[in-house]
DSSP file (Angstrom, degrees, kcal/mol; ACC not computed):
  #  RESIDUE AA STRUCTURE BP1 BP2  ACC     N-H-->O    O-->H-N    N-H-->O    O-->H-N    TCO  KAPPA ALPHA  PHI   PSI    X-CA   Y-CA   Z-CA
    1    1 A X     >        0   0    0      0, 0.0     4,-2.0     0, 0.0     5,-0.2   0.000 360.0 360.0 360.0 -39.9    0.4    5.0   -8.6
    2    2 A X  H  >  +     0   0    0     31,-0.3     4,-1.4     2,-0.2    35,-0.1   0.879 360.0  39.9 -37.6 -55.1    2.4    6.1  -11.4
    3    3 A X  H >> S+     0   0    0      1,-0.2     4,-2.1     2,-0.2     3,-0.7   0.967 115.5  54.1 -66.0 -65.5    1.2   10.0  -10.9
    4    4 A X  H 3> S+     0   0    0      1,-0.3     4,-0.6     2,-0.2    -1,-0.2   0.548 105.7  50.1 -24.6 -40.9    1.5    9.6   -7.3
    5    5 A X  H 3< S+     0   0    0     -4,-2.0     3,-0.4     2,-0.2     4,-0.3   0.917 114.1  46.7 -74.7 -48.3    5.1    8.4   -7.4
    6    6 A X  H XX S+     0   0    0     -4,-1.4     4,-1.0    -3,-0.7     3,-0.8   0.806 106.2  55.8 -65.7 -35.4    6.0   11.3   -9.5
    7    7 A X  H 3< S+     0   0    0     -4,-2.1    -1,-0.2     1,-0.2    -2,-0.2   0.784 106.0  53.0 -59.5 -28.9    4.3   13.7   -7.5
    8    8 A X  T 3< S+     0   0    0     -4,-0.6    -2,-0.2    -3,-0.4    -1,-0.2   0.494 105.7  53.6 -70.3  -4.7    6.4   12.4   -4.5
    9    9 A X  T <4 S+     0   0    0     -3,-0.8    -2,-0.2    -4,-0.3    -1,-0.2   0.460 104.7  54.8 -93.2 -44.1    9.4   13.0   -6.4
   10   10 A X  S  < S+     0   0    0     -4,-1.0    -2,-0.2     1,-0.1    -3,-0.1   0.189  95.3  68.2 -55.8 -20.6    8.2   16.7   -7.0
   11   11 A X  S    S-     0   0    0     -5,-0.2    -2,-0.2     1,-0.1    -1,-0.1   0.729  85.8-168.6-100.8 -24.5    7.9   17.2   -3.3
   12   12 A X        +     0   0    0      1,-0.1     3,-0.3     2,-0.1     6,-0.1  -0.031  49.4  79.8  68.8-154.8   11.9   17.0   -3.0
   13   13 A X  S    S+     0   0    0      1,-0.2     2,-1.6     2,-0.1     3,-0.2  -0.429 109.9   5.2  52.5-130.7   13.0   16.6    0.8
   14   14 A X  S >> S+     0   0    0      1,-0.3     3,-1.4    -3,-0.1     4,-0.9  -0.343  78.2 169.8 -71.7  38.4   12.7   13.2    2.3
   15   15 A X  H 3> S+     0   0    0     -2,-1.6     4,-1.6     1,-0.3     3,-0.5   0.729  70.8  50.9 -52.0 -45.0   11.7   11.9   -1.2
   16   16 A X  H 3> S+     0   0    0      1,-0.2     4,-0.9     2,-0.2    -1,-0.3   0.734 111.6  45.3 -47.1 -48.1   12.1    8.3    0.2
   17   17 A X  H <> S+     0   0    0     -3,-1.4     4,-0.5     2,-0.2    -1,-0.2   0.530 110.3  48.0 -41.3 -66.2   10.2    8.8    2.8
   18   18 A X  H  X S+     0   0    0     -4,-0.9     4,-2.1    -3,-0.5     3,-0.3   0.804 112.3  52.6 -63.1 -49.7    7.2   10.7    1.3
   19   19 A X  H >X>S+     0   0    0     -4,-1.6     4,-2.8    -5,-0.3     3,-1.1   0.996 110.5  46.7 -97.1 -84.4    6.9    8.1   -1.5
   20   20 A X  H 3X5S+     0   0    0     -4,-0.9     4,-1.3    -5,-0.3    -1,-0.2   0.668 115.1  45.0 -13.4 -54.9    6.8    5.0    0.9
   21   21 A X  H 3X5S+     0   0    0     -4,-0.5     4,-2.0    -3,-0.3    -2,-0.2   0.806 119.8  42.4 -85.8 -52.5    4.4    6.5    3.1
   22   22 A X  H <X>S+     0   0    0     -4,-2.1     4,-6.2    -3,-1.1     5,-0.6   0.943 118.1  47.8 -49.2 -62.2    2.1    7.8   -0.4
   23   23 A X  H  X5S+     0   0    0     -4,-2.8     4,-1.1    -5,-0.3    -2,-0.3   0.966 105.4  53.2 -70.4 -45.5    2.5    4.7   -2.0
   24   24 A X  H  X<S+     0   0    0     -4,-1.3     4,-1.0    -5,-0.6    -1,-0.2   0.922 115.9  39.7 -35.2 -64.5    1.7    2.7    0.8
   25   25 A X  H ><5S+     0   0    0     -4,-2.0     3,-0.6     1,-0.2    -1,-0.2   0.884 116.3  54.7 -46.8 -47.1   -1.8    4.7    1.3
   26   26 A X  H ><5S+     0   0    0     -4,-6.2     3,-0.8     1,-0.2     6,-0.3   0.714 101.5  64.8 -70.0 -15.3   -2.0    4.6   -2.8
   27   27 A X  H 3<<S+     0   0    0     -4,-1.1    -1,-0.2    -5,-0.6    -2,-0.2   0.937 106.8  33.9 -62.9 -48.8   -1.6    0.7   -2.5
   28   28 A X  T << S+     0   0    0     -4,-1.0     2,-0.5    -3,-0.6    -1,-0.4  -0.428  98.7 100.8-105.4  43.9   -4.9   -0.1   -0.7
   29   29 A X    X   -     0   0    0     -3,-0.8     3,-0.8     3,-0.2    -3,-0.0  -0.992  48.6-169.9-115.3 101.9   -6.9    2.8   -2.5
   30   30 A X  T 3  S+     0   0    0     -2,-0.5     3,-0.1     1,-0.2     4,-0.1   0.464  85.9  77.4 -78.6  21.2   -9.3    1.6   -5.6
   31   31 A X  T 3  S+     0   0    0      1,-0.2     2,-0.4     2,-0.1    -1,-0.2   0.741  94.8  61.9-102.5 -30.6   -9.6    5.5   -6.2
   32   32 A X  S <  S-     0   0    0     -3,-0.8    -3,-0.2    -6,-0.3    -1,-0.2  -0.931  92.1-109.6-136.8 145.2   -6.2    5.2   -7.7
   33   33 A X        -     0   0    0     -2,-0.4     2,-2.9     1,-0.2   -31,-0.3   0.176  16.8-141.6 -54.6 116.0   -4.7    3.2  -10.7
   34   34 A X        +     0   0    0      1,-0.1    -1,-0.2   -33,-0.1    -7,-0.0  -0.363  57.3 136.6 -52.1  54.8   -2.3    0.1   -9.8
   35   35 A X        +     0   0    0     -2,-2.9    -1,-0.1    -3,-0.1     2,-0.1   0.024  14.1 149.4-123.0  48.9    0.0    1.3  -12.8
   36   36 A X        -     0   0    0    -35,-0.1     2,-0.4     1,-0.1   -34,-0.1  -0.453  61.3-112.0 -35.2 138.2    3.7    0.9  -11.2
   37   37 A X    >>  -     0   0    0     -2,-0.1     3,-2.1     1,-0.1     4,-0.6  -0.800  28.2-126.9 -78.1 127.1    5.8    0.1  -14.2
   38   38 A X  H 3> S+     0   0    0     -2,-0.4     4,-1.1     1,-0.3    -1,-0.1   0.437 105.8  67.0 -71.8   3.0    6.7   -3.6  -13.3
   39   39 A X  H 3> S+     0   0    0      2,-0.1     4,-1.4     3,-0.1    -1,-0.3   0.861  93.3  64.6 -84.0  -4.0   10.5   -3.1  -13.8
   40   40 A X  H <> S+     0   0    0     -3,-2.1     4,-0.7     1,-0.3     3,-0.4   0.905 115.7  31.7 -55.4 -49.9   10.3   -0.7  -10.5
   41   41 A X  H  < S+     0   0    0     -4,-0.6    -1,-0.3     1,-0.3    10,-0.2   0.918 113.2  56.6 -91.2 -38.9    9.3   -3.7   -8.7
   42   42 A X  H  < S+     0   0    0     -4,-1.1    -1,-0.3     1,-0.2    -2,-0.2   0.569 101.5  67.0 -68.6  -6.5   11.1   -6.2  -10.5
   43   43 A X  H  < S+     0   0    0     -4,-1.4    -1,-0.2    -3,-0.4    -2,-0.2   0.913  71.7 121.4 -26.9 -83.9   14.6   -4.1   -9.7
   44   44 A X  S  < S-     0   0    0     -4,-0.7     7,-0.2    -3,-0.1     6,-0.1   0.436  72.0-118.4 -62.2 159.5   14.6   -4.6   -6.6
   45   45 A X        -     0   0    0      1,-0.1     6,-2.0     5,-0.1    -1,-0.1  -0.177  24.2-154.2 -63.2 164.8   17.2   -6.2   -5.0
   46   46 A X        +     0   0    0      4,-0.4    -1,-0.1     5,-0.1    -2,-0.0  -0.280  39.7 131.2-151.6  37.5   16.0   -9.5   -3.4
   47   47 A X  S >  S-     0   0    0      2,-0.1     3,-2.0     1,-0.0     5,-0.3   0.104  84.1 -53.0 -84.9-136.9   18.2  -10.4   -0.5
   48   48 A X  T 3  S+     0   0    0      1,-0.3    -1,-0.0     4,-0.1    -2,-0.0   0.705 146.4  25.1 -66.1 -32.4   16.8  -11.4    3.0
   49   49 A X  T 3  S+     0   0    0      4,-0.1    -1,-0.3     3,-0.0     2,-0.1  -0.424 107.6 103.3-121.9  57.2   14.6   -8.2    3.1
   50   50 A X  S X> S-     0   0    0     -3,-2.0     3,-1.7    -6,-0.1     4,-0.6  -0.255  90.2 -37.7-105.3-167.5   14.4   -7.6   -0.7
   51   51 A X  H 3> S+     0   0    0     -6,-2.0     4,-0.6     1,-0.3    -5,-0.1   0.245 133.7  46.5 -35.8 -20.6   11.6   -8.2   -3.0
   52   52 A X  H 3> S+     0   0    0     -5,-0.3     4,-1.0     2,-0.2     5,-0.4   0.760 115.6  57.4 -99.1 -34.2    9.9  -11.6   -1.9
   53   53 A X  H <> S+     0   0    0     -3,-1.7     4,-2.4    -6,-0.3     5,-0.2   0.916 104.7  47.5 -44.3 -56.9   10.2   -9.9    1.7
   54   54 A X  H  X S+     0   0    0     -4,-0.6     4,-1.1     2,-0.2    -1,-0.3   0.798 111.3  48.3 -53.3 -57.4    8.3   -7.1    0.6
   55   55 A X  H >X S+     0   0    0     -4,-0.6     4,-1.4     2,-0.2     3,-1.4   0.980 113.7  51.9 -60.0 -77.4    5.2   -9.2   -1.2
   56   56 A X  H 3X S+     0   0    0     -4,-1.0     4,-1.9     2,-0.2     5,-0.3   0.837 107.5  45.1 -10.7 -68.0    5.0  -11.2    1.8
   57   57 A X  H 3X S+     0   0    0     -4,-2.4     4,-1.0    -5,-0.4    -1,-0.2   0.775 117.4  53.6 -58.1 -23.3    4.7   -8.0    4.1
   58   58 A X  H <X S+     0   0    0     -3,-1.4     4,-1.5    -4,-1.1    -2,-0.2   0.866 111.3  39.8 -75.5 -29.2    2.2   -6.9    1.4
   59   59 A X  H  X S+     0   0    0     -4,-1.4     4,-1.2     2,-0.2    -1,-0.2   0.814 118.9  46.7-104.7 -21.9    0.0   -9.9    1.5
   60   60 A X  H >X S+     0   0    0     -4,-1.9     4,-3.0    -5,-0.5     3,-0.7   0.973 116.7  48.3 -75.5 -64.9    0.3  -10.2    5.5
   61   61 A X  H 3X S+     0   0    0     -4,-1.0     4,-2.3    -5,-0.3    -2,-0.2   0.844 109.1  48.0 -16.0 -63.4   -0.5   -6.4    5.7
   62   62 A X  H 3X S+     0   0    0     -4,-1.5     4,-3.1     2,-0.2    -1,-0.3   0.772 114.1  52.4 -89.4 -29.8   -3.6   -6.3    3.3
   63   63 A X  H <X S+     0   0    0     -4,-1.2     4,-1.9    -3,-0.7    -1,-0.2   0.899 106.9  50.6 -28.0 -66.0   -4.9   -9.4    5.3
   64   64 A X  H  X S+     0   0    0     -4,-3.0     4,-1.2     3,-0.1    -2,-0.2   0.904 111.3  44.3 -20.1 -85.0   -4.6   -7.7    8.2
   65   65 A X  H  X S+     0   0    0     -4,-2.3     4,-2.0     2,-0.2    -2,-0.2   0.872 115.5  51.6 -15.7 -77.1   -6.5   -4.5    7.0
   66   66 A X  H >< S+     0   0    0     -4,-3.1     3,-1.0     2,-0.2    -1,-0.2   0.757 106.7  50.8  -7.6 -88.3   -9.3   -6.9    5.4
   67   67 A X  H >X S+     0   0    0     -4,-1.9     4,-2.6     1,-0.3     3,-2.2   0.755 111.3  56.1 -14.2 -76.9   -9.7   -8.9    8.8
   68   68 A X  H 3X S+     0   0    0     -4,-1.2     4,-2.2     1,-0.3    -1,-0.3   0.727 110.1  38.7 -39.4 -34.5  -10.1   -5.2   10.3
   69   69 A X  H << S+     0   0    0     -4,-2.0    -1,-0.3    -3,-1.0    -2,-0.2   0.093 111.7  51.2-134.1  45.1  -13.0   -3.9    8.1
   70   70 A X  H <> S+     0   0    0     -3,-2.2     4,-2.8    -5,-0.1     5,-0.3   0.163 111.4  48.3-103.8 -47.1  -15.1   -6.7    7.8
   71   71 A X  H  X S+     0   0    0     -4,-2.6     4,-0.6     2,-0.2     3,-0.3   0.983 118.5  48.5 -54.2 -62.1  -14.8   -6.9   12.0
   72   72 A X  H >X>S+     0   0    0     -4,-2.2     3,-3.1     1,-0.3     4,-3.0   0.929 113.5  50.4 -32.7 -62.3  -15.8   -2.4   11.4
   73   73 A X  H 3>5S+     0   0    0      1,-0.4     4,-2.0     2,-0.2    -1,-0.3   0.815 111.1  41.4 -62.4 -43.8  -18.4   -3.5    9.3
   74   74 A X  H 3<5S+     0   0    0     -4,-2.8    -1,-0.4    -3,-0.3    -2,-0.2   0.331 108.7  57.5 -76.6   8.1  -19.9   -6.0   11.4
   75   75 A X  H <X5S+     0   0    0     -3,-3.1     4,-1.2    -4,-0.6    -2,-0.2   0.773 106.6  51.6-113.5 -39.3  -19.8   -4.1   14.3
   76   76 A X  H  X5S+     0   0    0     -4,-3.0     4,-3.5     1,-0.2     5,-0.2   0.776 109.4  50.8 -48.7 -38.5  -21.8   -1.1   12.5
   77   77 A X  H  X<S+     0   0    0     -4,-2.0     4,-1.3    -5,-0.5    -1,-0.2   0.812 108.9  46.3 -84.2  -7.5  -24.2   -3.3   11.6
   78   78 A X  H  > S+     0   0    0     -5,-0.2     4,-0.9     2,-0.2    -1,-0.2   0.902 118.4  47.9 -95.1 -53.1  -24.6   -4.7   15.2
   79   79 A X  H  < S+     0   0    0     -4,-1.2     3,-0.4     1,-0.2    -2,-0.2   0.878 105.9  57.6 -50.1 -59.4  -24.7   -1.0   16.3
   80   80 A X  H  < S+     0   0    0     -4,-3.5    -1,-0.2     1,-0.2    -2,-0.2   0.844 107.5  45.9 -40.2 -49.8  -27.2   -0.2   13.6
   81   81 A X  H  <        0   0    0     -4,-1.3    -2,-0.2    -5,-0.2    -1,-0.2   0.725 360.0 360.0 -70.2 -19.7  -29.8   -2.8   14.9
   82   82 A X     <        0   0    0     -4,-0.9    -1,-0.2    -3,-0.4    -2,-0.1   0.374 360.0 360.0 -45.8 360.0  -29.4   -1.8   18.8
């Protein structure tokens, strides 16, 4: 995530924008290395839709997503046996 951030950074333009979008994708990826530096996170500000907002949306999110491709997966395999 580290390389990934810096490469959005490199890309200039919407930098905000890009990086959200990257890191978002980069988030749910095992292909690429969790290695944020923990003050990035620990920075942010933490009013009503600050930091606990954010984990929260993360935890709901990546639930979601699961839920969704165990349902794929079982629905290939149902497919598979037809």
């Amino acid at each position: 995530m580290r390389e990934l951030l810096k490469t959005c950074i490199q890309f200039s333009g919407d930098v905000d924008t890009v990086a959200a979008i990257a890191l978002a994708a980069g988030s749910c990826s095992t292909e690429i290395a969790q290695d944020l530096p923990v003050h990035l996170i620990d920075a942010l500000e933490n009013g009503q839709y600050g930091r606990d907002y954010i984990r929260l949306l993360d935890t709901q999110l990546m639930a979601f997503f699961r839920a969704i491709n165990s349902t794929d997966k079982r629905e290939n395999r149902y497919e598979q046996n037809d």
